[in-house]
N, C-alpha and C positions, 0 to 999 in steps of 0.2 A: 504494500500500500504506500510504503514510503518513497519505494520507488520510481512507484505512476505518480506523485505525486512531483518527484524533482524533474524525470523526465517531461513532464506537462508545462513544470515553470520553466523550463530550459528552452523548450519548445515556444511559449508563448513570449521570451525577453525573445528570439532570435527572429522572430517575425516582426514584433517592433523595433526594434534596431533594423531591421530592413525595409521597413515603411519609413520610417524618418529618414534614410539615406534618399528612396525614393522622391519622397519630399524635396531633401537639400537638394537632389541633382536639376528637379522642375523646377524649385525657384531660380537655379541659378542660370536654367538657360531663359526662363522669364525674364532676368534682368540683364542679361544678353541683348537677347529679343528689343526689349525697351532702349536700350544703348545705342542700338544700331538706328532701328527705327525712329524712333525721337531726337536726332539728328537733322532731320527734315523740319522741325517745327521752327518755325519764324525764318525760314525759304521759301522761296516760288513754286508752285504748284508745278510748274514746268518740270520741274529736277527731279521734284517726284516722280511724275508721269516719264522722262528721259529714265528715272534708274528702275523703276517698278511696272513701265509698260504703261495701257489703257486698265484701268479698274474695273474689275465685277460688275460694279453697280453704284451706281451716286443718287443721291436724294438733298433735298435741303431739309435741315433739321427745324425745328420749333423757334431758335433763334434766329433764322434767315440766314444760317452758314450754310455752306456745302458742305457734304460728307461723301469722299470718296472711301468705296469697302473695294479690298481685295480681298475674294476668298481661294485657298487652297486646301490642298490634303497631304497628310503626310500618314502615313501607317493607318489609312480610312479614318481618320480624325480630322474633323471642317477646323480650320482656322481663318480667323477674321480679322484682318487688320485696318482701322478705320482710320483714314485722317481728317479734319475740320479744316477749313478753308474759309476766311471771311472774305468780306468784300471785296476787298482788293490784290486776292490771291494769294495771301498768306498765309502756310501752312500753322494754324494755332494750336492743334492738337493731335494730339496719335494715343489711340486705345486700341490693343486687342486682345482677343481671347482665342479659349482652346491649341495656342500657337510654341512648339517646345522644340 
């Protein structure tokens, strides 16, 4: 009994120690991700469109910016990378998701 009992706790620290690694590795290529991308912000919408092509899809948001979305895949997983564009063609923001 004592020893289902250590083999169970041995079992369940080495699963979480491997979900937190999991973890560390997503954040860190998340802030990758943002690093690279969020470089664009307060540039021309040109330089964008020169390094990342025509976009998915664009909309204007609720504040009267534009929103250009790139979607791809990677390992059947959508990622979506969205940047904001005010008036005068200035890149003000970069969000995305699902993107590792």
């Amino acid at each position: 009994m004592k020893i289902k009992f250590i083999l169970i706790s041995m079992f369940s620290l080495i699963l979480l120690s491997g979900c937190q690694t999991i973890k560390n590795k997503s954040d860190e290529v998340a802030e990758k991700e943002n690093e690279k991308y969020g470089q664009f912000v307060g540039k021309q919408v040109s330089e964008l469109k020169m390094e990342l092509g025509a976009p998915t899809e664009d909309f204007v948001n609720e504040l009267g910016n534009e929103t250009l979305v790139y979607k791809t895949k990677k390992y059947g997983l959508p990622c979506d990378r969205k940047f904001e564009i005010n008036s005068s063609g200035t890149i003000i923001g970069f969000n995305s998701s699902g993107c590792f």
